[in-house]
C-alpha atoms as an extended CHARMM CRD file, in Angstrom:
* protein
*
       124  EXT
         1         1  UNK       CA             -7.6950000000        5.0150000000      -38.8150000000  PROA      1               0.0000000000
         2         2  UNK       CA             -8.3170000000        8.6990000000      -38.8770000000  PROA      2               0.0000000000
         3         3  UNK       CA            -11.8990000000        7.6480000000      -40.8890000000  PROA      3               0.0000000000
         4         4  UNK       CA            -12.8460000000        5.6540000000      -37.7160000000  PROA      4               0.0000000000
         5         5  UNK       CA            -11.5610000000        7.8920000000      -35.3240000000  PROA      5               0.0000000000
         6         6  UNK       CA            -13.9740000000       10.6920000000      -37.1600000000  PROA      6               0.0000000000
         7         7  UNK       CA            -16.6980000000        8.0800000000      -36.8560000000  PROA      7               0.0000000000
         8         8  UNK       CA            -16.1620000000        7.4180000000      -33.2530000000  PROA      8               0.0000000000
         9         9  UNK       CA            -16.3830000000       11.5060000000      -32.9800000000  PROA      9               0.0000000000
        10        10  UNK       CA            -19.5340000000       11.9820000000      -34.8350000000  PROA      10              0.0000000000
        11        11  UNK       CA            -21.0900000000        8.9480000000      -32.6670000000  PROA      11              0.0000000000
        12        12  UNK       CA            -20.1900000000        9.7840000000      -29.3970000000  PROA      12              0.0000000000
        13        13  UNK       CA            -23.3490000000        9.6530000000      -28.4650000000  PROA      13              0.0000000000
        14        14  UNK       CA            -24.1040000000        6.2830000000      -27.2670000000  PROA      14              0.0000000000
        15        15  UNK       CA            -27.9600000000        5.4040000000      -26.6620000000  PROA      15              0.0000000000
        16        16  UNK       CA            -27.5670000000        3.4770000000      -23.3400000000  PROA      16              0.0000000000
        17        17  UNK       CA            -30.5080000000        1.7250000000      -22.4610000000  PROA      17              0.0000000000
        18        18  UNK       CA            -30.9340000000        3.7790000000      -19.0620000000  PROA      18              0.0000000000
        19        19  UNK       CA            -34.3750000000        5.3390000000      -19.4360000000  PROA      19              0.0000000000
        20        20  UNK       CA            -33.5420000000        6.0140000000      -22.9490000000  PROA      20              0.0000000000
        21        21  UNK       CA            -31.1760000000        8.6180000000      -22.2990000000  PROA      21              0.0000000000
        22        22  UNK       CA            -28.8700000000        9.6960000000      -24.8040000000  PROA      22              0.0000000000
        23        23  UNK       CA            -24.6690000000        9.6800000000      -23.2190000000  PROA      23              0.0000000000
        24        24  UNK       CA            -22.1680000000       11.0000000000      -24.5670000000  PROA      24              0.0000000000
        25        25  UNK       CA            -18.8550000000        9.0770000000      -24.4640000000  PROA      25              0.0000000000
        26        26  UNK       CA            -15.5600000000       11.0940000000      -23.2740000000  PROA      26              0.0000000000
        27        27  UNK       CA            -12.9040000000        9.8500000000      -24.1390000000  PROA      27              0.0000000000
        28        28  UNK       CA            -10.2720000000        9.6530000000      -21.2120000000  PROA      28              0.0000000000
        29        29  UNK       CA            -13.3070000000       10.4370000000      -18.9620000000  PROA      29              0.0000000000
        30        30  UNK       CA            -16.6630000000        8.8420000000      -18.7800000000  PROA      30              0.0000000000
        31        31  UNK       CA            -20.1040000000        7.6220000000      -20.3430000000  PROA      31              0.0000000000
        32        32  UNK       CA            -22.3920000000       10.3630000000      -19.4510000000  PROA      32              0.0000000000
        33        33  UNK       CA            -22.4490000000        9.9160000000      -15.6090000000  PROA      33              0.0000000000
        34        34  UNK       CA            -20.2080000000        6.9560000000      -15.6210000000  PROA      34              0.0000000000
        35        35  UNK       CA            -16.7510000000        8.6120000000      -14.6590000000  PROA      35              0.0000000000
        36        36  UNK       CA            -13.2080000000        7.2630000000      -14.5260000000  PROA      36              0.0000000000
        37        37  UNK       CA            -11.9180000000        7.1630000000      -10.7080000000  PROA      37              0.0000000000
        38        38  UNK       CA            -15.5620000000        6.9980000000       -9.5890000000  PROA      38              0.0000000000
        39        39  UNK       CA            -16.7570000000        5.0100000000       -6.1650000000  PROA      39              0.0000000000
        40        40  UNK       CA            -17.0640000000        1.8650000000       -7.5830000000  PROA      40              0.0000000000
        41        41  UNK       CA            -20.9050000000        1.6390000000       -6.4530000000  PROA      41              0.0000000000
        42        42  UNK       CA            -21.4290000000        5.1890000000       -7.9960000000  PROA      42              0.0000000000
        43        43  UNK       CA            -22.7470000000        3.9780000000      -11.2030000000  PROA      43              0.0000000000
        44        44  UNK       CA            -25.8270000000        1.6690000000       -9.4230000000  PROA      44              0.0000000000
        45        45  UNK       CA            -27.3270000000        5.0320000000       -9.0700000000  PROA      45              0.0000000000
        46        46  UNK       CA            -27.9490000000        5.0730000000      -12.6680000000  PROA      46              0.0000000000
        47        47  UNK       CA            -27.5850000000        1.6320000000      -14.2670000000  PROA      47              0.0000000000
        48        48  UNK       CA            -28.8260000000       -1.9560000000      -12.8240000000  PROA      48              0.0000000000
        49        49  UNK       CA            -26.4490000000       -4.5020000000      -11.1980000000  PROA      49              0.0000000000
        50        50  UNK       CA            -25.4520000000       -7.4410000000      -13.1770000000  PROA      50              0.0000000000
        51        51  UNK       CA            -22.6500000000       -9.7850000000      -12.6880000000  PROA      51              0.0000000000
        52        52  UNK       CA            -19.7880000000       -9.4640000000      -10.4320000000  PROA      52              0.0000000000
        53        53  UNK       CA            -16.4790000000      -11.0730000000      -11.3920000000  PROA      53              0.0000000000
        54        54  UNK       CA            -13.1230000000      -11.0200000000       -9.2770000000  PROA      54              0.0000000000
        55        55  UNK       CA            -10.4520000000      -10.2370000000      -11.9570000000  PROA      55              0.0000000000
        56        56  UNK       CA             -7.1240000000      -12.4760000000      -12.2700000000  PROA      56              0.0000000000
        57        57  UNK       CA             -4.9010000000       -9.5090000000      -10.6970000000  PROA      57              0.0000000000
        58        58  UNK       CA             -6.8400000000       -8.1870000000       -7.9470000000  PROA      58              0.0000000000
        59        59  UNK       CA             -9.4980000000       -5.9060000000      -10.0150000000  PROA      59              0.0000000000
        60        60  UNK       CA            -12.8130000000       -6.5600000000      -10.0500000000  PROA      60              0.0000000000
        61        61  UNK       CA            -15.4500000000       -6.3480000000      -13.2520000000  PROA      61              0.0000000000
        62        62  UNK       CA            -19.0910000000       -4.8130000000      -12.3710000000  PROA      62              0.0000000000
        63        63  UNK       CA            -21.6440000000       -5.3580000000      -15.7530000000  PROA      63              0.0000000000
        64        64  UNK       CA            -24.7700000000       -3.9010000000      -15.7750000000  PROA      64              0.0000000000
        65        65  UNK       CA            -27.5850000000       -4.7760000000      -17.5180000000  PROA      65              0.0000000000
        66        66  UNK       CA            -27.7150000000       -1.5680000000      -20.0560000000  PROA      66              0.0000000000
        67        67  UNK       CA            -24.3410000000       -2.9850000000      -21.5440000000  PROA      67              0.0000000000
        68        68  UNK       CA            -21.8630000000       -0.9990000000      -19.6350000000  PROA      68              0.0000000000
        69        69  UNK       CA            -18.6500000000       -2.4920000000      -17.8180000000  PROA      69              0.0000000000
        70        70  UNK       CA            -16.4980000000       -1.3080000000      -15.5070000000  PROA      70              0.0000000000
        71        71  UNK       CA            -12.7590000000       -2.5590000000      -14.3050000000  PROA      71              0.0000000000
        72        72  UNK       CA            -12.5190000000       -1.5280000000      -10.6370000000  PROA      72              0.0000000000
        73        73  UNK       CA             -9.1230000000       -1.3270000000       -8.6040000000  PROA      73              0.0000000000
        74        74  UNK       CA             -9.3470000000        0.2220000000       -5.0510000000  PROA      74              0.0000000000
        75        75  UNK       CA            -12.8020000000        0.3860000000       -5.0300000000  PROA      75              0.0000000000
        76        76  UNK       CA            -12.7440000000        3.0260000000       -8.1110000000  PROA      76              0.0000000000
        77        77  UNK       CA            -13.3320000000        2.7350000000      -11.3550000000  PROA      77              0.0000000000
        78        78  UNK       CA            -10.0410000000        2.2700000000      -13.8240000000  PROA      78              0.0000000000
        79        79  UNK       CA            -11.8620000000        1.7860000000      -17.1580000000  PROA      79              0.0000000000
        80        80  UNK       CA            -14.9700000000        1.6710000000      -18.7900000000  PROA      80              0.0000000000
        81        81  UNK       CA            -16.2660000000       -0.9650000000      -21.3150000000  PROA      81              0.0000000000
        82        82  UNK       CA            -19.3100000000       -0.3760000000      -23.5760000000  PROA      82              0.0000000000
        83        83  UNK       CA            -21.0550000000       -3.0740000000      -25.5070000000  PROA      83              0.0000000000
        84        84  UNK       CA            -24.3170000000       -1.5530000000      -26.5220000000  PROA      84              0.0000000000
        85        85  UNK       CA            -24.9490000000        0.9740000000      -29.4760000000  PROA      85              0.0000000000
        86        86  UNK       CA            -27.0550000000        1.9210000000      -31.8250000000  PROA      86              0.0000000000
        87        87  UNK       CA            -24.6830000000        2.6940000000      -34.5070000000  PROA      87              0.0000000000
        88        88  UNK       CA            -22.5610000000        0.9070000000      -37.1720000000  PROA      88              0.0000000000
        89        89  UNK       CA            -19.8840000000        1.5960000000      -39.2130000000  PROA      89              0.0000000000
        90        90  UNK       CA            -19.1110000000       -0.0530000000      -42.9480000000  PROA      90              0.0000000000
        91        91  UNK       CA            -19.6190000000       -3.9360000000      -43.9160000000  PROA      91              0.0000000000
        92        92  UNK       CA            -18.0820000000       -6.1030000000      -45.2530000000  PROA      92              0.0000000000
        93        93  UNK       CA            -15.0390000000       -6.9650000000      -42.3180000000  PROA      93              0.0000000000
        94        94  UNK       CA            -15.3900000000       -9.9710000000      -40.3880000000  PROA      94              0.0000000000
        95        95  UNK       CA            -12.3430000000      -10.1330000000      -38.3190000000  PROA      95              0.0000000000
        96        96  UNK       CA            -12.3720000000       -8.3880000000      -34.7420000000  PROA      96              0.0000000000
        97        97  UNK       CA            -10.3250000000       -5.4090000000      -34.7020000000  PROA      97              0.0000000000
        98        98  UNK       CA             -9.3750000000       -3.3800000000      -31.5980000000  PROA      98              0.0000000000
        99        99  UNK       CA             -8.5590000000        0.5930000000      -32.1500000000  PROA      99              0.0000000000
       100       100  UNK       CA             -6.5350000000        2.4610000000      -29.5800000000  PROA      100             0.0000000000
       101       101  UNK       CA             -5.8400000000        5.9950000000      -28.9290000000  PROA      101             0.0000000000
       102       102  UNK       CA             -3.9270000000        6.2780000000      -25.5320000000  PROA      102             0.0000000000
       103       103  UNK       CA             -3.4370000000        9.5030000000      -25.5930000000  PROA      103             0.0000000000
       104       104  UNK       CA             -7.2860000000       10.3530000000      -25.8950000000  PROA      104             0.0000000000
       105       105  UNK       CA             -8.0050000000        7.8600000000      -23.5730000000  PROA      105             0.0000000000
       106       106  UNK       CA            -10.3160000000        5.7330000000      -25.7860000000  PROA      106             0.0000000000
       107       107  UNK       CA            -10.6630000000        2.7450000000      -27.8810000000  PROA      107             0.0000000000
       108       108  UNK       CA            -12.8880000000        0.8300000000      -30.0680000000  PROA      108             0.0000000000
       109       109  UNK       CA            -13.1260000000       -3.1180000000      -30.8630000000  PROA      109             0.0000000000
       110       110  UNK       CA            -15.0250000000       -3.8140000000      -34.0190000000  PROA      110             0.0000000000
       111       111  UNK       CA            -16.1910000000       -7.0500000000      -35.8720000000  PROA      111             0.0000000000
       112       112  UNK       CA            -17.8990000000       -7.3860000000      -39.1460000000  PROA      112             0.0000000000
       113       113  UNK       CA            -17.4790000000       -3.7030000000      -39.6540000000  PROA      113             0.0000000000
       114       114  UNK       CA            -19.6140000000       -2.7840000000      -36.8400000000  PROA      114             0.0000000000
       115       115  UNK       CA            -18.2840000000       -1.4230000000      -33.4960000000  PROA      115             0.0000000000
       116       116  UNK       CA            -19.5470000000       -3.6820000000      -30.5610000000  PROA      116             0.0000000000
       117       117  UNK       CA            -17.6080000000       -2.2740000000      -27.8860000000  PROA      117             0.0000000000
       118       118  UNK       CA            -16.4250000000        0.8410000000      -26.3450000000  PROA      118             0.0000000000
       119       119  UNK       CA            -13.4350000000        1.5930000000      -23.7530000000  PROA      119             0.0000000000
       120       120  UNK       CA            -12.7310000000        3.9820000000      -21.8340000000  PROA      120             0.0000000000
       121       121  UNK       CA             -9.2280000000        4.1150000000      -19.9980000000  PROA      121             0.0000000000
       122       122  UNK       CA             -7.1400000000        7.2710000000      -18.8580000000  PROA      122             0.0000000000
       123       123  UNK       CA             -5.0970000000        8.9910000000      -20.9590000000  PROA      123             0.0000000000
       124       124  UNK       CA             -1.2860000000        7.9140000000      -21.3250000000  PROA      124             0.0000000000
């Protein structure tokens, strides 16, 4: 875990297809501009609109095109999902695995050894 956790550090870069701009993930606090108790409709300023999805407890789910989710409660954002990267890690795993770190606020989900999705939460 500490090998993936020093992957995850030396990739925090994430290329997110917004104008080609390279954004670094924060773990417990953002995707480059994409920040954790945002406005909601703060991050059409820099992504495009996608689908919106009423979630089963009151939240709601905002995807944008560039591959970048975000789980709203009170019209802010509560966590951030990533699906898009340019980077993978080793072969050779095809379960889906999901890495946690609360307390960095961060967490990774990976299948066939490569990571396909990013999540940003607060730390606990």
């Amino acid at each position: 875990m500490k090998t993936l956790l020093m992957g995850l550090a030396m990739a925090a870069s994430l290329a997110v297809a917004a104008w080609g701009e390279v954004w670094p993930l924060e773990p417990g606090v953002g995707v480059g501009p994409v920040k954790l108790g945002q406005h909601m409709l703060t991050p059409l300023k820099f992504l495009t609109a996608g689908e919106k999805k009423q979630g089963s407890l009151g939240g709601l789910y905002l995807t944008y095109k560039e591959g970048i989710q975000t789980e709203c409660q009170s019209n802010q954002i509560t966590q951030i999902v990533v699906t898009n990267t340019t980077f993978t890690t080793a072969k050779g795993y095809p379960q889906k695995i999901y890495y946690a770190w609360p307390s960095r606020g961060v967490g990774v989900i990976t299948e066939g050894g490569k990571i396909i999705q990013f999540e940003v939460f607060p730390r606990r």
